[in-house]
N, C-alpha and C positions, 0 to 999 in steps of 0.2 A: 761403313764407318759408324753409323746407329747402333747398330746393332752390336758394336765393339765397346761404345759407350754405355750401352744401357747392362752389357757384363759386368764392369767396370762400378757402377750405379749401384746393382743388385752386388756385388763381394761388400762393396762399402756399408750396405743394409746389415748386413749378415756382421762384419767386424764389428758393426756400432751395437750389435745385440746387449753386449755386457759393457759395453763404455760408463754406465750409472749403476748399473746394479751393485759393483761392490761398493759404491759410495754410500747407493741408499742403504746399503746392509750394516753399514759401521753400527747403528743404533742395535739392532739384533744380535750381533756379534758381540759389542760389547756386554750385552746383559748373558748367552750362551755359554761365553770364555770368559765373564767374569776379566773382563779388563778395563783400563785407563784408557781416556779419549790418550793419550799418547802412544798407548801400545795396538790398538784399534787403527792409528794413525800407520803403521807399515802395513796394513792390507792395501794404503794407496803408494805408500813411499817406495816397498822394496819390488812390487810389479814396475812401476814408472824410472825406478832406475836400471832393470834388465831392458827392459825397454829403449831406454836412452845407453845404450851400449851395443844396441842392434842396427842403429840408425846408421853410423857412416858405415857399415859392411853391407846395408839395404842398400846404400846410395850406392855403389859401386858394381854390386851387383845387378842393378837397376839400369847398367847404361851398358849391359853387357849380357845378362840373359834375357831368355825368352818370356814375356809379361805373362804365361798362362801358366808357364812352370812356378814362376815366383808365387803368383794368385791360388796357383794348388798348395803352396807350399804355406801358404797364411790359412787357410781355411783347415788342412790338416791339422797344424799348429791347435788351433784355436777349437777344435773340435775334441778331439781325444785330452786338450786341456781341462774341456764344460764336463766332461763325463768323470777326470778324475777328480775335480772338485765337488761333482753330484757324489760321490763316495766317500768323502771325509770326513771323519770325526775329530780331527785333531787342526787346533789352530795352525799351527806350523806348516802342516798336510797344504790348508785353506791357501796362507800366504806361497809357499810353492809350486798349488795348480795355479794360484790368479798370475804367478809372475810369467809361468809358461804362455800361458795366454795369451797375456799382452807381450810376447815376440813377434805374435801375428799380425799385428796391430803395426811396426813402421816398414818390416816388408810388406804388408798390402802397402801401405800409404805413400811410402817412394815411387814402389813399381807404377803402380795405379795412378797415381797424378802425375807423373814423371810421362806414360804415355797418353795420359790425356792433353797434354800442353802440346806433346807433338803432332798429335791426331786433329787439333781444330785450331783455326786462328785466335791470333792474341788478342782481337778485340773482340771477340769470342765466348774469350776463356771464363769471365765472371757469369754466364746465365749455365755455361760447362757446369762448371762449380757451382753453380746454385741447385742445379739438379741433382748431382753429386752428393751435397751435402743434406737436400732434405732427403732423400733416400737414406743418407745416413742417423735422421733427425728420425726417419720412420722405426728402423731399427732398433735405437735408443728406447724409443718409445716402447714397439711392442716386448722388447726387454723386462722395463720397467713395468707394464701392465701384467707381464706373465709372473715379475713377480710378488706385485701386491695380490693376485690371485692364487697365488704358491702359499703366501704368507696366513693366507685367510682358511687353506684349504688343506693341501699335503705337507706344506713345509718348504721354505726356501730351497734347500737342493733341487728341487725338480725343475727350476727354472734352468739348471745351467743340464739338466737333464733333457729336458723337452727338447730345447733348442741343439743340443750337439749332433743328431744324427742328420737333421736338415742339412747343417756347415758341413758336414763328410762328405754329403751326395753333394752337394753344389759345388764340392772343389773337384769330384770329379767329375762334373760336365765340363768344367773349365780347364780341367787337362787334355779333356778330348777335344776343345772348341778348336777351331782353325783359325776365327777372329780375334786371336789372341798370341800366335805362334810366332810369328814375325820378333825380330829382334828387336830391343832400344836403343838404334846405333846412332840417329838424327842425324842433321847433314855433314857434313867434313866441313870445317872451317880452316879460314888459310891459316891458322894459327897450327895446323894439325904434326907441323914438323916439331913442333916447343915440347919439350920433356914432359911429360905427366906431372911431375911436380909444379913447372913453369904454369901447366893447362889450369892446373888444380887451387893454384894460389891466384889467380886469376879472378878468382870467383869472390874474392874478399876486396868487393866496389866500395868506394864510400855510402852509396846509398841501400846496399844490402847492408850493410853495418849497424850502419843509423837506424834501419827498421829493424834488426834484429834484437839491438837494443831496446827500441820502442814495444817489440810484442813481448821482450822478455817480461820486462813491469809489466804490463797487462796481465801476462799467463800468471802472475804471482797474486793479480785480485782474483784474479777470476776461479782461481785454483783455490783460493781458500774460500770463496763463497761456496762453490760446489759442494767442496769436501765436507761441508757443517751444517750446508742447509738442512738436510733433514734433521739430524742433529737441534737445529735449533729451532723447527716446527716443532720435534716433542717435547724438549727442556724445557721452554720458556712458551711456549703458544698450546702446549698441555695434548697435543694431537696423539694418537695412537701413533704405533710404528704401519700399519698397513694402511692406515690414510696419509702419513708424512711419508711413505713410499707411493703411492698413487695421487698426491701433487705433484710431486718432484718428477711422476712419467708423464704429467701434461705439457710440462717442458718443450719434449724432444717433440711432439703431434705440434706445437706451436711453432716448433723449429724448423717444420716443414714447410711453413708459408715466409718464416724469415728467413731460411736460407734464399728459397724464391725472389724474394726481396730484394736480399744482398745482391745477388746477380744482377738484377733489372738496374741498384744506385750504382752498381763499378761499373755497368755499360752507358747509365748516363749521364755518371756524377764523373766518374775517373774514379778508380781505385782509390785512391788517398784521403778524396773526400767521402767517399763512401763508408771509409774506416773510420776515419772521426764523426762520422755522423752515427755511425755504430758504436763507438766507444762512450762516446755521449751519454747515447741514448741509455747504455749500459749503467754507468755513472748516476743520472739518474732515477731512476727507476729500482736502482739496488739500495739509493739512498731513502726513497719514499717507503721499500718496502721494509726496512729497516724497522719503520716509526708504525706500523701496521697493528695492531692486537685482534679484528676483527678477522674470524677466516675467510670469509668471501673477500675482503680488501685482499689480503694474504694473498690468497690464489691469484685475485686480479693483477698484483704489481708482480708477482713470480711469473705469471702470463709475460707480462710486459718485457722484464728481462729477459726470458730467455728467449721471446724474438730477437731481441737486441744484437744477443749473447750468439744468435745463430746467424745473421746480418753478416758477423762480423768475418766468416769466413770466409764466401767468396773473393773480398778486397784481400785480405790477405795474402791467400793462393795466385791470388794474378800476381799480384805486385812481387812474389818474387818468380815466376814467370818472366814477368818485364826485366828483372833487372840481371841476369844470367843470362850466359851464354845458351840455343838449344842444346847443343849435345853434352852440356852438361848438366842439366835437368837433375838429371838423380843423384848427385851428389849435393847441387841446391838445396834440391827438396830432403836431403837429409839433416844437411848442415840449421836448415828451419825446423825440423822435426827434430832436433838433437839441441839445439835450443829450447825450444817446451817442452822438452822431456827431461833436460837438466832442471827448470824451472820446476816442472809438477811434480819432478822427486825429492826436491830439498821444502816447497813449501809445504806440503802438508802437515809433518813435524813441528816445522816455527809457527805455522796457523794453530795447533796443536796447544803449543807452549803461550801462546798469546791468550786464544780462550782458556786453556786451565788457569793461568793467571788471571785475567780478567773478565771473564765471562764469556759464554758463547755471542753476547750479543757484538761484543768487542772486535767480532771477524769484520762486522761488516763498513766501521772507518777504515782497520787496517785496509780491505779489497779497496775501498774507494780512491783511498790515497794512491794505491800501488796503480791500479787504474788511472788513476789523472797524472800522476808523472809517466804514466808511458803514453798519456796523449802529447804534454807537452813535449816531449822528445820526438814522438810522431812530427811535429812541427820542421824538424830541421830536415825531412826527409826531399830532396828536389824535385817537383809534380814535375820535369819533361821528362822524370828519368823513367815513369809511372805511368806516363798519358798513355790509356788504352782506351780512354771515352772513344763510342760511336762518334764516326761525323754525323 
């Protein structure tokens, strides 16, 4: 079973390679293509909505093929996507490899957490996902690194260069793994006679609800802090674009000890408080770094966040765990991935239209705000419905 997880660990490294790069690239892009922080703004909007169109046909296929097929099938994706976008000259080109791309991105993500939830117990599941996710915070990272060093050296393409022919070879070891073959059928449940629709509506508890609500606000700060951050390291804090991209990859290397984290508070805290203790933290921290001018402050409270920022995912990931049926896992885990992907496709535009109006510094009330009304909604959510603390 290790050794099924740590497959699982290492695709989610490899998916999260470009999860920031096209974010950190907006500043680059727009000076190359000569365009508007708005029009700049569909290198995240129109990938994030192919994306959130992929997600209930991941979930379904998710609870019905083989996890190594599905895992070949992201890493292929995602591979021959880095090498047509290492070829482009044309905006257009750019925004049609990145959207291919991220198709990879919610079939790994259904299939992959869909059978890790069956693979290890629920109380478990948050140091799962904590591993999980710093693998994924690693990736992020050496992403980011390869392409402040792109940027310094040959030139941004080579980052989605370098990295595609690794994704090839890796999806085909995972074709051929045997640790991965097995179906995602999970157990039969006595419900198992009720109509697929009867199965499927099922899944809409009041307390999946209530949290789905809850991380939507969230995904709507969090998504326009991303999306502007570097953006507003060189506007306004005067930085180069290949040191405002080599901040922004110390992130995902910090994200590696707070995904860690987040595991350790959902297994001690319980999921829900673990969340709010992460959305918090989030909260403030994006608010201190806001008020910043100094770069060393600068890095330090961006440090801060994006521990936070990576905290937050193991609670997440359990709690809807908790609240779903097993066997239907990968339609959950869609329906929660098709929620932040409806959210990360529509904010980036209105984050967009906020800073052109008001200034890039103006992202960061709007994130705050959006972030603290998805804690208060977090509130109504019922801790027995949640409780995966260790005894």
């Amino acid at each position: 079973m290790e050794k099924r997880l740590w497959m699982i660990y290492t695709t989610h490294m490899f998916i999260e390679i470009y999860l920031l790069v096209q974010v950190a690239l907006i500043p680059v892009i727009v000076q190359e293509f000569e365009l508007g922080l708005v029009e700049a703004s569909l290198i995240a909007t129109l990938p994030s909505l192919v994306a959130l169109l992929m997600n209930v046909p991941s979930g379904f296929l998710a609870d019905r093929l083989s996890t190594n097929h599905l895992l070949f099938v992201s890493m292929l994706t995602e591979g021959l996507s880095a090498l047509l976008i290492s070829q482009t000259s044309s905006f257009w080109t750019l925004v049609l490899g990145a959207s291919l791309l991220k198709v990879a991105s919610p079939i790994y993500h259904v299939s992959g957490l869909s059978r890790m939830s069956r693979s290890v117990r629920l109380e478990r599941m948050g140091r799962s996902i904590g591993f999980h996710n710093a693998l994924g915070n690693v990736g992020s990272a050496l992403g980011l690194v390869s392409l402040a060093v792109s940027l310094l050296t040959l030139g941004w393409r080579w980052t989605y260069l370098f990295w595609g022919f690794p994704i090839l070879i890796w999806g085909i070891v995972l074709l051929a793994s045997p640790q991965l073959k097995t179906k995602n059928t999970g157990r039969i449940e006595p419900q198992e006679n009720r109509s697929e629709f009867r199965k499927s509506a099922s899944l809409f508890s009041a307390p999946l609800l209530v949290f789905l609500v809850a991380i939507g606000f969230r995904e709507v700060g969090s998504t326009s802090a991303y999306t502007f951050m570097t953006t507003y390291f060189v506007r306004l804090r005067g930085l180069v674009e290949s040191m405002a991209a080599l901040i922004f990859g110390v992130g995902p290397f910090v994200g590696v000890m707070g995904s860690l984290c987040g595991g350790y508070l959902t297994e001690q805290l319980g999921a829900k408080r673990a969340l709010v203790v992460a959305i918090l933290g989030c909260i403030v921290s994006l608010f201190v770094l806001s008020l910043m001018t100094m770069t060393s402050l600068l890095v330090l409270f961006y440090v801060v966040y994006a521990f936070f920022a990576s905290c937050l995912w193991s609670p997440m990931n359990t709690i809807v765990a908790a609240v779903t049926p097993e066997s239907r896992r990968g339609l959950s885990y869609s329906l929660y991935f098709f929620t932040e992907g409806l959210i990360a496709t529509l904010t980036p535009t209105a984050a967009a239209g906020v800073a052109a109006a008001f200034g890039v510094w103006s992202i960061f009330p709007f994130s705050i705000a959006f972030m603290t009304l998805g804690l208060i909604i977090l509130h109504f959510l019922p801790s027995r419905s949640v409780r995966v603390k260790n005894a």
